[in-house]
C-alpha positions as CSV (number, residue, x, y, z in Angstrom):
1,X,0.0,0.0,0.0
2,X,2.6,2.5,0.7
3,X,4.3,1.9,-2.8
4,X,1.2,2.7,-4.1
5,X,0.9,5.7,-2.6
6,X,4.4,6.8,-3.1
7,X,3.7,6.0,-7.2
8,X,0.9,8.1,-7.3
9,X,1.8,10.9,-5.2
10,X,4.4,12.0,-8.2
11,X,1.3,12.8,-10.3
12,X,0.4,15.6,-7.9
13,X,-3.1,15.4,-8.4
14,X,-4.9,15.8,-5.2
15,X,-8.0,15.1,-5.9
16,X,-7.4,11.8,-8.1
17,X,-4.8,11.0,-5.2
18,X,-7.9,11.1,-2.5
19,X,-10.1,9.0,-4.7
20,X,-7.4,5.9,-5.5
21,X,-6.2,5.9,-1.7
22,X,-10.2,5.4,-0.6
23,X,-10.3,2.5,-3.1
24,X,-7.1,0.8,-1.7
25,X,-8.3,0.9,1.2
26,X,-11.4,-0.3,0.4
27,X,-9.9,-3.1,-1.6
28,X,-7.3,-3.9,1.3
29,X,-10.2,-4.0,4.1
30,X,-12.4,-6.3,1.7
31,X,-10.5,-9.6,2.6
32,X,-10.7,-8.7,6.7
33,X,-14.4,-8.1,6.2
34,X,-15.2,-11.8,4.3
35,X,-12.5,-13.6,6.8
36,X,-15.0,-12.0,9.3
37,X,-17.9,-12.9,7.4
38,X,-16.7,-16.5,7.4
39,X,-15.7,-16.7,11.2
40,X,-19.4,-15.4,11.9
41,X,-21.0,-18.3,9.7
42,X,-19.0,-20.3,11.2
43,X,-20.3,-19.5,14.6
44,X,-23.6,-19.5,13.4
45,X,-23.4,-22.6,12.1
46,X,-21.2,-24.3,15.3
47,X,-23.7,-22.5,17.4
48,X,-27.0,-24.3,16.1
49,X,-25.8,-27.7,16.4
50,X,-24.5,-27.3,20.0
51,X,-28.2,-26.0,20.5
52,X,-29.9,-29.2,19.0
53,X,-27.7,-31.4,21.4
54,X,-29.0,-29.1,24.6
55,X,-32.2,-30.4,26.4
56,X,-34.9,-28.3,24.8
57,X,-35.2,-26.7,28.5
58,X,-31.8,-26.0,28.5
59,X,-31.0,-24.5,25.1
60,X,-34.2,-21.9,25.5
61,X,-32.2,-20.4,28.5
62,X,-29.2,-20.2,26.8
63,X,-31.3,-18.2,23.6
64,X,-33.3,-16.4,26.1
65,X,-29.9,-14.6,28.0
66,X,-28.0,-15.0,24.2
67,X,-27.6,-11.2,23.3
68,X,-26.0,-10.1,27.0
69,X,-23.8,-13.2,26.8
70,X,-22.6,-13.1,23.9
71,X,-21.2,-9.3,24.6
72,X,-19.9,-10.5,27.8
73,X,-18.4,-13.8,26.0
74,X,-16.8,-11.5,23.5
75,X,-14.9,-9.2,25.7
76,X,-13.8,-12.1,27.9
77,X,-12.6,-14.1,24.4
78,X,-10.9,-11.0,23.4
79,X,-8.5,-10.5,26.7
80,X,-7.8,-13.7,26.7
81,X,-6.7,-13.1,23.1
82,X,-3.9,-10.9,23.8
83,X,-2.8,-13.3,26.4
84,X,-2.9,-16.8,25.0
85,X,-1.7,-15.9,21.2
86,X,2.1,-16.1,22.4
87,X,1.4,-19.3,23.7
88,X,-0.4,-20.9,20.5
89,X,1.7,-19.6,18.2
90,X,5.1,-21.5,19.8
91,X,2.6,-24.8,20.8
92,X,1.2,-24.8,17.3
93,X,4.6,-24.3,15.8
94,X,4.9,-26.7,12.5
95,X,0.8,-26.2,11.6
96,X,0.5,-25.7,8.1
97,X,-1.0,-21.5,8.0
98,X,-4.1,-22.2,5.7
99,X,-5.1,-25.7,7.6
100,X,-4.6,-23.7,10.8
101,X,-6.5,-20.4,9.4
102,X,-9.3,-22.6,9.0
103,X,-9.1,-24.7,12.2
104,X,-9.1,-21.0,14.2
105,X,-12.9,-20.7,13.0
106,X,-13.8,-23.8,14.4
107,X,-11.6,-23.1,17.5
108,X,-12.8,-19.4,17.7
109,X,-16.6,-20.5,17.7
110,X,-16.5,-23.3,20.0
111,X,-14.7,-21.3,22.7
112,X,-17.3,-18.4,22.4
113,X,-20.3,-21.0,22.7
114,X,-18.5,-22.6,25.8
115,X,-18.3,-18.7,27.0
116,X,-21.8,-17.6,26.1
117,X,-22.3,-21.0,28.1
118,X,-20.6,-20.5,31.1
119,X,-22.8,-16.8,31.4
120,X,-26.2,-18.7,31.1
121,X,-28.3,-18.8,34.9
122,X,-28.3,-22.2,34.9
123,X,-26.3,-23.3,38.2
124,X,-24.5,-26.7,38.0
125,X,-25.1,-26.7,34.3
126,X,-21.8,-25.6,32.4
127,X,-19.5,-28.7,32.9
128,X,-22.3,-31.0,31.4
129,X,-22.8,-28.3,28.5
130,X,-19.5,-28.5,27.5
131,X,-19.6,-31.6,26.3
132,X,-21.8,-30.9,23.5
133,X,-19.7,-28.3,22.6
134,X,-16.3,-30.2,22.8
135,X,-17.7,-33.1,20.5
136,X,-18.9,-30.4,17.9
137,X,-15.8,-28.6,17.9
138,X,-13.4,-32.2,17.9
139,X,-15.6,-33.4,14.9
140,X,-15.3,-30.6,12.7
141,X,-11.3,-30.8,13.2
142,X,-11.4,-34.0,12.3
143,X,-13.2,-33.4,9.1
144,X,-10.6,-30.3,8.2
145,X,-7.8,-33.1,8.3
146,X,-9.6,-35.6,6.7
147,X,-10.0,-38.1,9.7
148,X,-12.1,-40.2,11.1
149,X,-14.3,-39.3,14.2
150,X,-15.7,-41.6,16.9
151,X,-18.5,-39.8,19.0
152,X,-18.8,-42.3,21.7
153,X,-15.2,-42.4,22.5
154,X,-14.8,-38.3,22.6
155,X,-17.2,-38.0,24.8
156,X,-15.9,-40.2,27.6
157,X,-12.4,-37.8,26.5
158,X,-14.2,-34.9,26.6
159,X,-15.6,-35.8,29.8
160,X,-12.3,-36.3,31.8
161,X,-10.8,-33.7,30.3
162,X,-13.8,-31.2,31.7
163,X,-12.5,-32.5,35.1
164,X,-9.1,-30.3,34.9
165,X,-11.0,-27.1,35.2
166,X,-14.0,-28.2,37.2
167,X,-11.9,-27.0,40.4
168,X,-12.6,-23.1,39.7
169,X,-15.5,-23.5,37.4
170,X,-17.4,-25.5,40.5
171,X,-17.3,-22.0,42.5
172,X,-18.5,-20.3,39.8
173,X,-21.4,-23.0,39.7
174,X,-21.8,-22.5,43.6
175,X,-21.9,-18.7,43.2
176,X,-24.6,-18.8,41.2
177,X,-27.0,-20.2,43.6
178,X,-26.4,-17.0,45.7
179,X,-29.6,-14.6,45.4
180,X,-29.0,-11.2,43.5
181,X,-25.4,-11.7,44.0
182,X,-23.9,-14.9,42.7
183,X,-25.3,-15.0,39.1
184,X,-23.0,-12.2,37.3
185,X,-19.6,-13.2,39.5
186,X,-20.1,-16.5,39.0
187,X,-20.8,-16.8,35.3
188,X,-17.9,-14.5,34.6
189,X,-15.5,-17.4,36.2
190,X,-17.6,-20.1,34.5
191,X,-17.1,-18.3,31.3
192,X,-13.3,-18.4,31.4
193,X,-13.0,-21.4,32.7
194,X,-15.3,-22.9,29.9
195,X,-13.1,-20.9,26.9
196,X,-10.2,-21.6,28.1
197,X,-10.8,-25.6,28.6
198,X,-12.3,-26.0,25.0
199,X,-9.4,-23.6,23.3
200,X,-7.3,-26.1,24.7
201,X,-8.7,-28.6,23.7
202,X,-9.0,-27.9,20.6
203,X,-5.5,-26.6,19.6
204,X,-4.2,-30.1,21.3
205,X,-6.6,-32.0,19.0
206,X,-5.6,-29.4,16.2
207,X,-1.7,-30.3,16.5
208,X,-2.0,-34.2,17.7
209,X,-3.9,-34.1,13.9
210,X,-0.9,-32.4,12.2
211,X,1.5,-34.4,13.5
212,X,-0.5,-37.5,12.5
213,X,-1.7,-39.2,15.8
214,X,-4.7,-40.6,16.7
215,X,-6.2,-38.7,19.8
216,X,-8.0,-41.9,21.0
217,X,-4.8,-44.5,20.9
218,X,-2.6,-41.8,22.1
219,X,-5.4,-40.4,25.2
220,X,-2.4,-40.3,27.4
221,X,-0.5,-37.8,25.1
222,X,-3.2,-36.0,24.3
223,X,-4.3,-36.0,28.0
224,X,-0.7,-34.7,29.0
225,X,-0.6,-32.0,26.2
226,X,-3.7,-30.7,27.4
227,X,-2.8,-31.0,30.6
228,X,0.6,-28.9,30.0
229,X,-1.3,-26.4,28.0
230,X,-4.3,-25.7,30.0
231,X,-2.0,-24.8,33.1
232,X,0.0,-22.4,31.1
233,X,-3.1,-20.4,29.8
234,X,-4.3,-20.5,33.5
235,X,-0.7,-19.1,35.0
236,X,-0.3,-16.4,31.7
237,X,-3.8,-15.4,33.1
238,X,-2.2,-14.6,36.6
239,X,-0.5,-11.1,36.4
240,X,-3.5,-9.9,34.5
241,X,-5.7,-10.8,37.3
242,X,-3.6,-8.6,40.0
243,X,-4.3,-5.4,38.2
């Protein structure tokens, strides 16, 4: 863009000048705007199948408090953003860019349902929720690489794996319970907890698929790997938290 500019500058016409940098930029932003399109379809789309795998009961509260969530799920998915991308960018280190591009909408979607999740007033509900959300997420990942997918056996993964963050999210369950109080404290530590578990677990799955093992003969490795990274994202988080 800026040799661009620098070629047309030596025309000195002003006017002309104003009216080719508005249409580079407009040509520059159009790619941002259709990856964004894409990630929102994407969400859209991951967002509707969770749904259908939710008791009906369950998935009406969810739609019923989705607008305020989401917001809330946004801003939390956008700090944790500026803390975690170090950390992916060395873990994923060897992902193909394209194959990863596209795994990041899948990735990107599931962690925001797990967050508009953990903000729904439904106490002891978001560890069992996040199992519909982990399966989703696990089976489109397998389909970007081309493998196969087992549901039965990634939900008894997905199920232990919950088990690593239920320490901190079961207080945010318990503060829920609390009248007029609990509800908004303890969703915001459900919904962090719930992100950071399934972004997790979905960048393991993501780079035990790269490197072309099978998540359900190695479960130890992937257990460990998830293990490792789910500790660091929880101890980046600290120093933010003392502010």
């Amino acid at each position: 863009m800026k040799k661009l500019f620098r070629k047309k500058t030596i025309t000195g016409e002003t006017e002309n000048l104003k009216k080719e940098k508005v249409a580079e930029v407009q040509v520059e932003t159009e790619l941002p705007a259709s990856d964004l399109k894409q990630e929102e379809k994407e969400f859209e789309s991951f967002f509707s199948e969770v749904l259908k795998k939710l008791p009906q009961k369950t998935s009406t509260r969810v739609l019923n408090a989705y607008d305020k969530s989401k917001e809330q799920a946004e801003k939390i998915l956008d700090k944790s953003k500026n803390q975690f991308d170090g950390i992916f960018d060395e873990f994923l280190e060897g992902v193909d860019e394209e194959k990863r591009k596209k795994c990041h909408k899948t990735v990107h979607a599931a962690s925001l349902t797990a967050a508009i999740i953990g903000f729904s007033p439904i106490p002891f509900s978001d560890a069992f929720l996040l199992v519909p959300v982990q399966l989703t997420m696990m089976s489109r990942l397998h389909k970007i690489f081309g493998q196969s997918w087992s549901e039965s056996l990634g939900k008894s993964l997905s199920r232990e794996l919950i088990v690593v963050g239920l320490g901190r999210g079961a207080v945010g369950n318990i503060l829920k319970l609390v009248p007029a109080v609990g509800t908004v404290a303890g969703a915001a530590i459900n919904a962090t907890v719930a992100s950071t578990i399934t972004e997790s677990l979905g960048w393991v799955t993501v780079k035990m698929l790269n490197d072309g093992e099978d998540i359900f003969e190695q479960a130890m490795s992937f257990k460990g790997q998830f293990n490792t990274l789910f500790k660091t994202l929880q101890n980046s988080s600290k120093p933010s938290n003392k502010k």
